[in-house]
C-alpha positions in Angstrom: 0.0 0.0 0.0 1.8 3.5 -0.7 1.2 2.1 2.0 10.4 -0.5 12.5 12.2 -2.2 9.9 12.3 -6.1 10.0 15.9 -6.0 9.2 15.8 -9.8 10.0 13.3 -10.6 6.7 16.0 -9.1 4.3 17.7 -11.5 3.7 16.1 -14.6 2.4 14.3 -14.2 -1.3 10.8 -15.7 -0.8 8.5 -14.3 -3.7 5.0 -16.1 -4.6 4.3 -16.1 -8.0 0.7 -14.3 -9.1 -2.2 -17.0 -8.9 0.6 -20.0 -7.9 -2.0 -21.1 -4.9 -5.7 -19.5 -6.6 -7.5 -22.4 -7.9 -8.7 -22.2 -11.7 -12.3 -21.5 -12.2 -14.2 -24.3 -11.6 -11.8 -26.2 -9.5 -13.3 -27.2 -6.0 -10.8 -26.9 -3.2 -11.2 -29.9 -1.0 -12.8 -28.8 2.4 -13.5 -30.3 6.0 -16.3 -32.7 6.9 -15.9 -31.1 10.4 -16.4 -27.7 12.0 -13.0 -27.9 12.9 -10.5 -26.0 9.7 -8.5 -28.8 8.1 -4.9 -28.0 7.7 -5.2 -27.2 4.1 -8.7 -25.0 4.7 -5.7 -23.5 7.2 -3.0 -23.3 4.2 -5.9 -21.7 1.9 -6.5 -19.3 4.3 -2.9 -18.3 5.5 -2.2 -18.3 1.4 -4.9 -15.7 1.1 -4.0 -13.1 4.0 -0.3 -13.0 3.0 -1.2 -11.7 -0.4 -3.1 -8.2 1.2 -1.8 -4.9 0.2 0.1 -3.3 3.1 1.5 -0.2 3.9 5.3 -0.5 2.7 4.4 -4.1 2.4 5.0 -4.5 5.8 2.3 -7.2 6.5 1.6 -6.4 9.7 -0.8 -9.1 10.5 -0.6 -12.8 11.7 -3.6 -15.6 12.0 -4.1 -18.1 15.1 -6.1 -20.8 14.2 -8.2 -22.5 16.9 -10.8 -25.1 15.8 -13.2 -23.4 13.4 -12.0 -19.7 14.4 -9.2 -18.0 12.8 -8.1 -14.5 14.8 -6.5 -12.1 12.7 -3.5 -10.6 15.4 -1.7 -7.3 14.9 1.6 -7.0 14.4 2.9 -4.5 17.1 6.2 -4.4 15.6 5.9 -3.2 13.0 6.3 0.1 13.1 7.0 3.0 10.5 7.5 6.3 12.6 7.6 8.9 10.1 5.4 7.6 7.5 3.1 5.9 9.7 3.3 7.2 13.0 -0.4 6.7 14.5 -0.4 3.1 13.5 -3.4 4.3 11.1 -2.1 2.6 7.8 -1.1 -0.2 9.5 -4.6 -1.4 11.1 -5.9 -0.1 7.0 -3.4 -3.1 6.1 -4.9 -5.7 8.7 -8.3 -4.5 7.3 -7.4 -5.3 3.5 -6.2 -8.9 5.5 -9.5 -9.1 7.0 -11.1 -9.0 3.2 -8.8 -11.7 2.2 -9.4 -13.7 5.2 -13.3 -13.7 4.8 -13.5 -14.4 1.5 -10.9 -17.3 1.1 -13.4 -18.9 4.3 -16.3 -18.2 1.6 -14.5 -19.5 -1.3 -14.5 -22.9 1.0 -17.8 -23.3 1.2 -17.6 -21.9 5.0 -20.4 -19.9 6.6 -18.6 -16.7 8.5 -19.5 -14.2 11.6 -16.8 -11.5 12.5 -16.1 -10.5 15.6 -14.1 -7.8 17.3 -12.4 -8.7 20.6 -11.6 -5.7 22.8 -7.8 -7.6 22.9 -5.2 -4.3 21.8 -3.3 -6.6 19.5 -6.6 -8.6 18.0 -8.3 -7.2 15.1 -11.0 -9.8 14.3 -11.8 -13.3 15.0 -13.5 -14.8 11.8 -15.9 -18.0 13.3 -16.9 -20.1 10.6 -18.6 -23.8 10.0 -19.4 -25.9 7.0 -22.0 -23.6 4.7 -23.1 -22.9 1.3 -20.7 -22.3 -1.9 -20.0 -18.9 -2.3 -21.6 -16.6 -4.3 -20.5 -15.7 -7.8 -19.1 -12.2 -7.1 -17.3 -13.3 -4.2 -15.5 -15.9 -5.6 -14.3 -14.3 -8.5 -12.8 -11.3 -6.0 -11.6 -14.4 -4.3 -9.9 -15.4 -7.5 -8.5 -11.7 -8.3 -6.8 -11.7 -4.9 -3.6 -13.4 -6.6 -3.8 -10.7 -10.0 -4.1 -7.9 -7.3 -0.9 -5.5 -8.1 0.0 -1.8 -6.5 0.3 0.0 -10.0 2.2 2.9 -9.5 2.4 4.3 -12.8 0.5 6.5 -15.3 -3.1 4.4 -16.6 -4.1 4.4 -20.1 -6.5 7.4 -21.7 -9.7 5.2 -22.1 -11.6 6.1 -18.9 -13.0 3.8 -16.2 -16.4 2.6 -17.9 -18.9 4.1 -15.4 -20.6 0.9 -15.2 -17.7 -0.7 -13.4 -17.0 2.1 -11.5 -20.4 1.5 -9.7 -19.7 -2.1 -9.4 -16.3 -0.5 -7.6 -18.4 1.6 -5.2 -20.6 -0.7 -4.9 -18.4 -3.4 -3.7 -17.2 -1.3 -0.7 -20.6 -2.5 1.3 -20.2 -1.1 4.7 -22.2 1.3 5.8 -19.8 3.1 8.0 -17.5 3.9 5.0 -18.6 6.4 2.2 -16.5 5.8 -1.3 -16.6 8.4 -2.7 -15.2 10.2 -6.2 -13.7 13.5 -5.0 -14.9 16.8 -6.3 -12.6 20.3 -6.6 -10.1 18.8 -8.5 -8.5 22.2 -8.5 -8.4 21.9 -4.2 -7.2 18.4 -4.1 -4.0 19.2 -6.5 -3.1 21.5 -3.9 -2.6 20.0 -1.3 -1.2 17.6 -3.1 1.3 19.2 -4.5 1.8 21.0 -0.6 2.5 16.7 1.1 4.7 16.2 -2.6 7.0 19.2 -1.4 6.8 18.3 2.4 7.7 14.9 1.8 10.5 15.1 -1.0 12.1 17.5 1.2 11.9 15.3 4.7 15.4 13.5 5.3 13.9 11.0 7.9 11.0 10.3 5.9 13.3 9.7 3.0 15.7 7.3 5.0 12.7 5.4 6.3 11.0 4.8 3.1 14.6 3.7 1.7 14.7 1.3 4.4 11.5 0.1 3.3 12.3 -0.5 -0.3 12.9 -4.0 -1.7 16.4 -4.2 -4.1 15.7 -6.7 -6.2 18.1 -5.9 -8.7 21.3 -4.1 -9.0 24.5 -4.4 -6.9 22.0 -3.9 -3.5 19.8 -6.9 -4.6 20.1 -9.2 -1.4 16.2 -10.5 -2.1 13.4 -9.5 0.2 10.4 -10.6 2.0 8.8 -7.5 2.7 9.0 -4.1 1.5 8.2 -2.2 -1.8 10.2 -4.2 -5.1 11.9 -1.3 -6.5 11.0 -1.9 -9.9 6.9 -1.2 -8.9 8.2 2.7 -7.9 8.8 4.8 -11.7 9.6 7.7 -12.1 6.2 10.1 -12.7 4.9 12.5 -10.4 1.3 12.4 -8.2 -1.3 10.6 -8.9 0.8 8.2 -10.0 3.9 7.9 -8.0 1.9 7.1 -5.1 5.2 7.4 -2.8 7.1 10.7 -2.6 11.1 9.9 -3.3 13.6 12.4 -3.1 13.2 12.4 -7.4 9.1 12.4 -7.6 8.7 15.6 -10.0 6.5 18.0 -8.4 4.2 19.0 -11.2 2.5 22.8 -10.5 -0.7 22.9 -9.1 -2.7 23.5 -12.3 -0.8 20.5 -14.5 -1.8 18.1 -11.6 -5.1 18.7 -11.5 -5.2 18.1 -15.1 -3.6 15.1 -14.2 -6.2 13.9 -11.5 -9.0 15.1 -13.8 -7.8 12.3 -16.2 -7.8 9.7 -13.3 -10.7 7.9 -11.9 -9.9 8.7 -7.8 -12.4 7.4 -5.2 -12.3 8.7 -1.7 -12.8 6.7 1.4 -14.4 8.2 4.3 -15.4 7.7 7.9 -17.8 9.6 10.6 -15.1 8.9 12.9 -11.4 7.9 13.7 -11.6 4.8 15.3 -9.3 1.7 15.5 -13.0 0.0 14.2 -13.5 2.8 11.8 -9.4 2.4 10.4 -10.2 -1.5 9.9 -13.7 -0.9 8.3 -11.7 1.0 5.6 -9.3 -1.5 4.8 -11.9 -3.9 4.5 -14.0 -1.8 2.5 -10.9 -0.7 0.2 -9.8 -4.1 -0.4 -12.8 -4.9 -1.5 -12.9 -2.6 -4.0 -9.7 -3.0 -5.2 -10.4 -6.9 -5.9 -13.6 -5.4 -7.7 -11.5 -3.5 -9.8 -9.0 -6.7 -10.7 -12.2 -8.4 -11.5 -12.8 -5.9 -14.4 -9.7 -6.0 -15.7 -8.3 -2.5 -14.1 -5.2 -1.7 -11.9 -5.2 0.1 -8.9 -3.2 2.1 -6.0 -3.5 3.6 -2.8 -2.6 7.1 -1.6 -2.7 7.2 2.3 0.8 9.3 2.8 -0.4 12.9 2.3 -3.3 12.2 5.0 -0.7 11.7 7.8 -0.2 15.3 7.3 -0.7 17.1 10.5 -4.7 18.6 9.6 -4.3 17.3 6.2 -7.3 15.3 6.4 -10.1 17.6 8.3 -8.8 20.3 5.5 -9.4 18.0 3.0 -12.6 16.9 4.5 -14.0 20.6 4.7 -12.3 21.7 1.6 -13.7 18.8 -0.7 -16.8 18.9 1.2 -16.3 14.9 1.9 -19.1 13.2 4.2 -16.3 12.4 7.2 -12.4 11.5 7.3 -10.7 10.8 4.4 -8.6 7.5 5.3 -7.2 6.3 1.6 -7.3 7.4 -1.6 -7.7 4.9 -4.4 -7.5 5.5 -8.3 -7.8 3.4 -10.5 -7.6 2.7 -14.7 -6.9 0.4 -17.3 -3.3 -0.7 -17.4 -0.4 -0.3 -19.8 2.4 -2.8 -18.6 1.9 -5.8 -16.2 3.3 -4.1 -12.5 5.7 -6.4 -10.5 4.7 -8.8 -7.7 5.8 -7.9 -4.2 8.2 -10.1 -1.9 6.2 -11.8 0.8 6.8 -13.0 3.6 7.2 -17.2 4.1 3.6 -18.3 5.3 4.9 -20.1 8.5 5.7 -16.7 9.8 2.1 -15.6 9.5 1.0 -17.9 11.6 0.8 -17.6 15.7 2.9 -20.7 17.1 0.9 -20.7 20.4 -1.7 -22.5 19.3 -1.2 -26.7 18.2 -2.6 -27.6 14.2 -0.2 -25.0 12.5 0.9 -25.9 9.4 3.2 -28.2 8.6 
């Protein structure tokens, strides 16, 4: 996702291929005669949260299996102090994870409930039993989850068909996040253009997000688990950079909103700032995101201008938004194929303190 370094995860290369572990259409995955997840319902599932966008690609998140429940568990240690230094993107992350995690337990013919424990470092425990097959539009955003790519880089012309762009919104379905398509193009480039300056010009920032990015070629290429591949971050300026390096161009105010004009940007909002509310959002952006794979379209997230100190109420009052802006998405129809992201092994997603791991 443009979205404290795990210096330990540099080291090994461990990259999953796109759609090595979906099933093709059509193929039924093998599921449990019992309540109880069998260990590869478990290895479905695992397989399925590691592949969530992230801020930095970070993958802040591990799962605890116990019987039928699977408890998605924060990632304390993960921390990112300049870009991230609320913790907001992060639980945005374990919300995208959440997505995953519910619809790879529908794509197994699992019925699902979601609760939210009042534990600091538990997001959600998904509860599920033996159920019906999934529904058609879930499992093909179940089957996009593998295709899903962070494409930082300029879209084609054609414009988002507005048909699919309501399937998009559509998709979001939670009523405490509003997706919306920003108006005052004009306002949004800038302050834009403002967090582009702010952040090319930060040091720590900069250091941090160098930490953070994965060399996967070149005389620094050590391999990576984690991090943003350094091939995914090109050269153009906002919308499309979606990270601010020390060379993002900063394009004057009136050539980026030309720029965002030509984009298809949705907005995603909340009444309030909640730990709930953060996770809602990533839920609710995931989803769309998978929407947007299932048509064919790539897609990136902005969250780094909104850590802005009172970037986000001026935003909100400036746009006239209905609430908090927690991520901006855009998406388009692609021109190149963007590069998969290092993950991390799938054992290490997994909490240890609980016996049927995987093997």
């Amino acid at each position: 996702m443009t979205f404290g370094p795990s210096t330990g995860h540099r080291s090994a290369v461990s990259m999953n291929g796109p759609g090595q572990w979906i099933p093709a259409p059509g193929v039924t995955m093998k599921t449990s005669a019992t309540a109880d997840l069998a260990p590869s319902e478990t290895a479905a599932l695992v397989q399925a949260v590691s592949r969530a966008p992230s801020v930095h690609n970070s993958q802040p998140w591990q799962l605890r299996v116990r019987g039928a429940d699977v408890d998605l568990v924060e990632r304390a240690d993960v921390v990112l102090p300049w870009h991230d230094p609320e913790g907001r993107d992060r639980l945005l992350s374990c919300g995208a994870a959440l997505a995953n995690l519910q619809l790879a337990a529908q794509a197994l013919s699992r019925e699902i409930t979601t609760s939210f424990p009042a534990d600091a470092d538990m997001v959600a425990t998904v509860h599920t039993r033996p159920g019906d097959p999934p529904t058609l539009a879930n499992l093909a955003r179940y089957h996009a989850i593998g295709r899903r790519r962070s494409y930082r880089r300029e879209f084609a012309p054609e414009p988002v068909r507005a048909a699919d762009l309501a399937e998009i919104l559509d998709a979001a379905d939670d009523p405490a996040v509003h997706a919306v398509t920003p108006p005052h193009g004009e306002a949004l480039a800038e302050m834009l253009g403002f967090a582009t300056r702010v952040f090319r010009a930060d040091t720590a920032y900069q250091r941090e997000l160098d930490a953070w990015t994965a060399h996967t070629f070149g005389p620094r290429a050590l391999g990576a688990v984690d991090g943003v591949p350094e091939a995914a971050l090109g050269d153009a300026p906002l919308p499309a950079a979606g990270l601010v390096r020390r060379t993002t161009p900063v394009p004057d105010d009136v050539r980026l909103a030309e720029r965002l004009a030509a984009e298809t940007l949705v907005v995603l909002c909340t009444g309030d700032d909640t730990r709930r509310a953060h996770l809602a959002a990533g839920v609710a952006l995931q989803r769309m995101w998978l929407e947007a794979t299932v048509h064919g379209l790539a897609g990136s997230v902005l969250t780094q201008p909104l850590h802005l100190t009172g970037f986000r109420e001026d935003l909100a009052d400036r746009l006239g938004l209905p609430g908090l802006p927690q991520a901006i998405f855009r998406c388009g129809n692609p021109v190149s194929v963007a590069p998969p992201s290092p993950r991390l092994p799938l054992g290490d997603l997994l909490c240890h303190d609980v016996p049927g791991g995987l093997e």
